[in-house]
N, C-alpha and C positions, 0 to 999 in steps of 0.2 A: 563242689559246694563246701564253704566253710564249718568246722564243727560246728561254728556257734551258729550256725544255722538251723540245727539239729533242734535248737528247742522251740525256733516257731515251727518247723513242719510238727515235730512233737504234739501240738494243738489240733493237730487237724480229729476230728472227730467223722471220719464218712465223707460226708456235704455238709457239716457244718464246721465250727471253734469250739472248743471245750477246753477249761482250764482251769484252775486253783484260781479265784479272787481273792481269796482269805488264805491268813497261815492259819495252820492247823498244828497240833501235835503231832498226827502222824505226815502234813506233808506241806512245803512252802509256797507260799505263791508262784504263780511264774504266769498267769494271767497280769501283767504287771503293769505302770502306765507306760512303761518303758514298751514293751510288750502290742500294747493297742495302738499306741502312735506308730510303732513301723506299720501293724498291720492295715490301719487308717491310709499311711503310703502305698502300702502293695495294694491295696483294695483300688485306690486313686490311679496307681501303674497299670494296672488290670483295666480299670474302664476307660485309660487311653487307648492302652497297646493292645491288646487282645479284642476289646468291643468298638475300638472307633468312634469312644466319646470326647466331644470335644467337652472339655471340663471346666471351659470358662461357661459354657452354656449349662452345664448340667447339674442336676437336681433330685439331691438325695436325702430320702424322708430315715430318719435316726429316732427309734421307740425303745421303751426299755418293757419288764414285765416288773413285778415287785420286788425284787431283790436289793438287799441293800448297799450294793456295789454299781448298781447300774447306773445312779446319774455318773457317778465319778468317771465310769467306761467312756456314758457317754461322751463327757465334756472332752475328755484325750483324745475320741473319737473327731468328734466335731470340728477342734482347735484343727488338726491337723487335715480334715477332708476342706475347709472352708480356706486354710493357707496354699491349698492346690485352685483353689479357685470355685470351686462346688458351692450351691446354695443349699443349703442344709435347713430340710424339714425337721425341727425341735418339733414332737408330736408327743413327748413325754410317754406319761403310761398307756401303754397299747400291747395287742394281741400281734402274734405273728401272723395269723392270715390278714388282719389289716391293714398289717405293713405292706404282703404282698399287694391288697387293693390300692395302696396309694400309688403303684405304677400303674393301675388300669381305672380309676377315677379320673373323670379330664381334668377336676379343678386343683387336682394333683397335678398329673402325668409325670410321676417320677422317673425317672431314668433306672434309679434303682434303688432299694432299699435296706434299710440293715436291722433286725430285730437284736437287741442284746435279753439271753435268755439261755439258762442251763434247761429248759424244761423241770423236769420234776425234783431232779436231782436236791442235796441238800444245800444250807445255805451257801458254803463254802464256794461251790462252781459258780462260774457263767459261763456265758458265752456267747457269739455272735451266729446269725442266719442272716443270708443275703438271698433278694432277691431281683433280678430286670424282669422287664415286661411278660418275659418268656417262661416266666417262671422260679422256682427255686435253682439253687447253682447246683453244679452237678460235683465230682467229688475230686476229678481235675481241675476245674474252678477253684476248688480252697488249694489244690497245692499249687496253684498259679499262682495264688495272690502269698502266699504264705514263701512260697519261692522268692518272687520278690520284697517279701517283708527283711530276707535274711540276706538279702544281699545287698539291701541296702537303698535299693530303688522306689525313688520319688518323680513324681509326674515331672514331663521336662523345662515345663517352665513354673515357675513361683510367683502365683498369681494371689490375691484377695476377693475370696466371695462372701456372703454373706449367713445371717441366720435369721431364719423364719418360723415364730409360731403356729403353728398348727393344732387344730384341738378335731383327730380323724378319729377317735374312738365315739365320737358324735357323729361323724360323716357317717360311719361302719354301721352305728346302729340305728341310723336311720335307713340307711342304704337295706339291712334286714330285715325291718319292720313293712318295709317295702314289697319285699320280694315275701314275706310269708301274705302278706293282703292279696300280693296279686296271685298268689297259688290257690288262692281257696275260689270256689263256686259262686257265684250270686246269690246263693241262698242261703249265705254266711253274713252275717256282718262285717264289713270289710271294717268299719272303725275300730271295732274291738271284739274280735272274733275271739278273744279267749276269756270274754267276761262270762262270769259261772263257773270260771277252772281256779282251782288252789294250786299251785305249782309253785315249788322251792327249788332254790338254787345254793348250791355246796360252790364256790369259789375258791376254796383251802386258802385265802388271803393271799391270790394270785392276782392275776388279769382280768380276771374274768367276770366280776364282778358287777361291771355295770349293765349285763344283761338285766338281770332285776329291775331295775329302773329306768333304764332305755331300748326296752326292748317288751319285756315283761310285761310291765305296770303300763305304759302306753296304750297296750294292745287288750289292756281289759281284766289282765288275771290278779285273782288275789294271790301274792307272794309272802306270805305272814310265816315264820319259822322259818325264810331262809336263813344260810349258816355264812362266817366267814367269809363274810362279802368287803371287808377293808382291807386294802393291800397293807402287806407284814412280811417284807423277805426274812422272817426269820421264822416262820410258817410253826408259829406255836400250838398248830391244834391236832394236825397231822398234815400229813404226806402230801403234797398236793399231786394226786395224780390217781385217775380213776382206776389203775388197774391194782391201786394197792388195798390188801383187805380191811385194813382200818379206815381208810377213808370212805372205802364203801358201806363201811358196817355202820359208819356215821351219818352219810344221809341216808343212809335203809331205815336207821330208830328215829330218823327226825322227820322223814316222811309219816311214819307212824303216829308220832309223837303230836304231830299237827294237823294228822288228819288230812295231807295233802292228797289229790287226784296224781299229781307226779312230779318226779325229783329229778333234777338236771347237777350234775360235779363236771367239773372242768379241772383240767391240769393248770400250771402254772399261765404257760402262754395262750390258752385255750386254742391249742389246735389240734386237744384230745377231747374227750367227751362220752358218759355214759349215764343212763338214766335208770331211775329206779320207779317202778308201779304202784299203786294205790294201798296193795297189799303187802309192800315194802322187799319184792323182789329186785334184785339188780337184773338190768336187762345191758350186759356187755361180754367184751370176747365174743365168742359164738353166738351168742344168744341177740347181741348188737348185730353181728353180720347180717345173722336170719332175719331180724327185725328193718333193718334198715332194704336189704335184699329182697324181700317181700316186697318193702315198697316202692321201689325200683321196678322188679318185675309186673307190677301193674300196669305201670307206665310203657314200661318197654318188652314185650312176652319174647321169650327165650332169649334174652341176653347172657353173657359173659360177666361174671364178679369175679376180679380177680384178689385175691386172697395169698398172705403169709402161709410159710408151710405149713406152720402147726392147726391148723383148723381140723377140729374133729370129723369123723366120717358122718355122724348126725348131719351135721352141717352140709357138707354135700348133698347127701341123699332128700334132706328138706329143699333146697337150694333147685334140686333136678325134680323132686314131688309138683313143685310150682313154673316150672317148663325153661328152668336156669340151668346152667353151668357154671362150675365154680374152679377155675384155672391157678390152682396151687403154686406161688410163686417163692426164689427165695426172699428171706425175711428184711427188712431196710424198708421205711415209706418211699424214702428214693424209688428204689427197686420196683415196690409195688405199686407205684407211679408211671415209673416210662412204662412196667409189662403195660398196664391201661393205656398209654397212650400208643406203642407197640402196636398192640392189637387190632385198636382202632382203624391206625394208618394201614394195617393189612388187611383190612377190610371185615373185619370181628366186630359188630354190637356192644361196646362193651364199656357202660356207664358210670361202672362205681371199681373203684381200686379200694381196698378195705385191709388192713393190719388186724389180728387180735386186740393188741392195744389201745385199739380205738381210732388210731389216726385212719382217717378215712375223706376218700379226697372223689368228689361228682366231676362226671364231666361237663356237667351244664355249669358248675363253679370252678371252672380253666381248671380243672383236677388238682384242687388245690387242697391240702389238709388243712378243714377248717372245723375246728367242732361246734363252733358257734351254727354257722350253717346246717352241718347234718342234724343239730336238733330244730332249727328252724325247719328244715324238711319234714321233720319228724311232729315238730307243735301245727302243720299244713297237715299232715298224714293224721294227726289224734281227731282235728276238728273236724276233718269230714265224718270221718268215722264216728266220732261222739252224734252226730246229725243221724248217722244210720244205726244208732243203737247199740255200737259196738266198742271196741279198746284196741290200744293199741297192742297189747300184750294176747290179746286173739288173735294177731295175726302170726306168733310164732306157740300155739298150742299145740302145732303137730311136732315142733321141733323136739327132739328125745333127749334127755337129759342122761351126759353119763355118772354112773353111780358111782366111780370113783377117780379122781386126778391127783397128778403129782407128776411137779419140776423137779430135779436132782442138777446140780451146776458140777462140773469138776474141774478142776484146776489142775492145767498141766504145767509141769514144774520143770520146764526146760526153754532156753533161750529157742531153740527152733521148735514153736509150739503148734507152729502151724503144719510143718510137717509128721510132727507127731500126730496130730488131733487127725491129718487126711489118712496117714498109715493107719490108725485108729479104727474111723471109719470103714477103710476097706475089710479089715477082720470082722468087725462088729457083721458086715455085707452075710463074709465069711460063717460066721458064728449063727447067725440068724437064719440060716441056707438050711442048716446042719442040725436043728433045734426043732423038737416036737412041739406043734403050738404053733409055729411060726412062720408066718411068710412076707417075705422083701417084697414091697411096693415096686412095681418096677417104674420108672421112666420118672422116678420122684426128681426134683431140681436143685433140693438141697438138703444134704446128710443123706442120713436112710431111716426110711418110714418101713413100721414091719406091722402089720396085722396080726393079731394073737385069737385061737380061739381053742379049741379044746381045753385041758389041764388049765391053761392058761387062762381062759376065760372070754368072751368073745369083748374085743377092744383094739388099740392099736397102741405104737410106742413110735417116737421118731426121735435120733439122736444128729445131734449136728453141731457146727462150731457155733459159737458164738460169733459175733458183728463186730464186735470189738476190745474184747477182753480173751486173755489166755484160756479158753474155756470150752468143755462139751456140756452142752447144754441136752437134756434127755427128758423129753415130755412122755406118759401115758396116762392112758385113760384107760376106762375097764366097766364095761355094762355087769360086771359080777362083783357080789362087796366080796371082799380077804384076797381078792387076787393079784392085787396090788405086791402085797408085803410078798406072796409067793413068786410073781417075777421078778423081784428085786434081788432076790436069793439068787434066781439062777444066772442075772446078770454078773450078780457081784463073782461068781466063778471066770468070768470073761473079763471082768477088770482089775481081779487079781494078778492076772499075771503082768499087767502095765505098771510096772514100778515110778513112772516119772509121772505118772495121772493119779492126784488124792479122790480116791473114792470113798473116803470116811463118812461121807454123809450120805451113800447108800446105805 
């Protein structure tokens, strides 16, 4: 493969594209139009060669999320899928799992679709997610198409299709309002089963926005003090993305502020999602799991929720208090996607695939991570409950809360960072064996997860790479307050003597 091939695989992100749209002072484009157009061809090479699309027939829905680099992506995108011959769904602003519905909508039936979308990331990024009827592409797929981006390959014949408006984030949200009417009981109002509720919606001037009033307001709720509902790729209020603390801290005081029954924030593309209670708790991470897992488990008594590693031991033991399993997988939605579909096919119960971060994908919604949907599930789950007197937030009262957390990132400062970070790990194995307080999780799936309880405090810790960055990423928790600071002591004796790992910020 040619050098210069080197800087489309460069893009590849996992299973998805990520790249600079904007210079920056610290870094230049290379997200470029130069850049989308090959990859618009390998995308076009890929659903020849690899899927068996005939391309004069086929039909790809193109959405963006708000950023203000996306029409331009798309137009390079477009110019170039529609001179292979593609008919190309213009769908404008749209959410990622919408885009996935546009290949399983009949008045769709896309072949396949492309989200342009950095997630949460700042303005600077984008990027592209694709999906066929089967789902999201897996992480050989981008370096398929990204392989062919760099060598140069365009579909074999040079054909003219066309372009099609579309307006699916109407389809989507009626296709929602739908599926929550039909979840609830006869003895709800199915026209507006959520008139009497105050409920506000945080959008950080994403995508996500028109749940409020095509979703919301339709179905009956007063939405008065939602925030940040006009799309602004330049996301001037905060972060859009529910796992970060000021965005949370933001619909926490405006739930307050308004007096709402409850608060919904959405990431950029909305296919994150966490909510906040009457009394202005956040209920995400763990606390999301158990929430959403509870009501799962109604449905389904002793299922399978498979879950990212770092999920608390709380969370387990709630998880199995309610007649569940909770199958600790490594971290990536990818990941914690096929383990659910995995399981399944092996003959496992097993309904909900769930990230800390919120991305959380049903199996009754093709296991797709949607967060529009899991709170649709969830505004189904509040109204029966509101009928028996109860909250949604009663249903994780048992869940135990730890008294203290903290992420530590470290940067390893060596081109082979990967074999550092696993020789790393093996010591760390090592070091935690040999350590009072401490015992190695065994049969964990990724890094090493160590339970602490004496001196130490009763808690756990788990240290692992990072997904995609030079990094050891090192979560604990601790059911004891000051115990924290005193593990961290006797850590930093074990990553002193790693001279190529910055452990400054322990």
């Amino acid at each position: 493969m040619a050098e210069k091939d080197n800087a489309y695989l460069a893009l590849q992100n996992g299973s998805d594209i990520r790249g600079f749209a904007l210079d920056t002072p610290e870094q230049k484009k290379n997200l470029t139009a130069e850049a989308i157009r090959r990859i618009a061809d390998g995308f076009a090479s890929w659903l020849e060669k690899d899927q068996g699309v005939n391309l004069k027939n086929a039909v790809v829905a193109v959405g963006h999320d708000s950023r203000v680099t996306g029409v331009d992506i798309k137009e390079n995108l477009t110019e170039r899928l529609v001179a292979a011959g593609v008919t190309v769904f213009d769908v404008g602003l749209a959410t990622t799992p919408a885009m996935f519905m546009s290949t399983q909508y009949s008045e769709y039936d896309c072949d396949a679709s492309i989200m342009i979308t950095a997630s949460h990331l700042p303005m600077e990024y984008n990027g592209l997610k694709f999906f066929t009827r089967k789902g999201g592409l897996e992480h050989e797929d981008i370096t398929a198409i990204l392989t062919y981006a760099g060598d140069g390959e365009v579909p074999s014949e040079s054909r003219s299709g066309k372009v099609v408006q579309k307006e699916l984030i109407a389809d989507y949200a009626a296709d929602l309002r739908d599926k929550i009417r039909a979840g609830l009981p006869e003895t709800i109002d199915k026209e507006q089963p959520l008139k009497g509720r105050h409920i506000i919606v945080d959008a950080g001037n994403g995508a996500g926005g028109f749940f409020v009033d095509q979703v919301l307001q339709p179905l009956g709720a007063d939405t008065t003090g939602s925030q940040f509902l006009e799309p602004d790729g330049t996301f001037p209020n905060h972060v859009p993305n529910p796992d970060n603390k000021e965005a949370m801290a933001s619909i926490q005081q405006s739930v307050l502020d308004s007096k709402a029954d409850l608060g919904i924030i959405f990431d950029t593309d909305a296919d994150r999602s966490a909510i906040v209670d009457e009394e202005g708790n956040s209920i995400n991470r763990n606390n999301l799991i158990g929430l959403i897992g509870a009501v799962i488990l109604k449905e389904e008594p002793g299922a399978t929720i498979v879950t990212n590693s770092p999920v608390s031991n709380h969370l387990e033991n709630f998880i199995a208090s309610l007649g569940g399993k909770v199958d600790r997988y490594i971290s990536g939605y990818r990941n914690v996607i096929n383990r659910g579909v995995e399981l399944n096919e092996q003959g496992v119960n097993c309904p909900l695939a769930i990230e800390t971060s919120g991305h959380a994908a049903l199996r009754e919604n093709y296991f797709l991570d949607d967060g529009a949907y899991l709170v649709a599930k969830l505004l189904i789950a509040d109204a029966i409950l509101q009928e028996e007197g109860s909250t949604l937030t009663d249903l994780i009262r048992d869940l135990k809360q730890p008294v203290e957390t903290q992420e530590v990132r470290f940067v390893i400062r060596t081109a082979d960072y990967k074999e550092t970070g696993e020789r790393t790990l093996q010591a760390f194995s090592d070091f935690a064996t040999y350590t009072p307080g401490m015992e190695v999780v065994p049969n964990n799936k990724e890094g090493i997860r160590v339970n602490t309880s004496g001196p130490l405090g009763e808690g756990w810790m788990l240290l692992r790479m990072s997904l995609h960055e030079p990094k050891l990423v090192l979560q604990i928790e601790s059911d004891e307050e000051g115990k924290i600071p005193f593990i961290r002591s006797i850590l930093g004796t074990f990553f002193e003597v790693f001279e190529v790992i910055d452990s400054s910020k322990l």
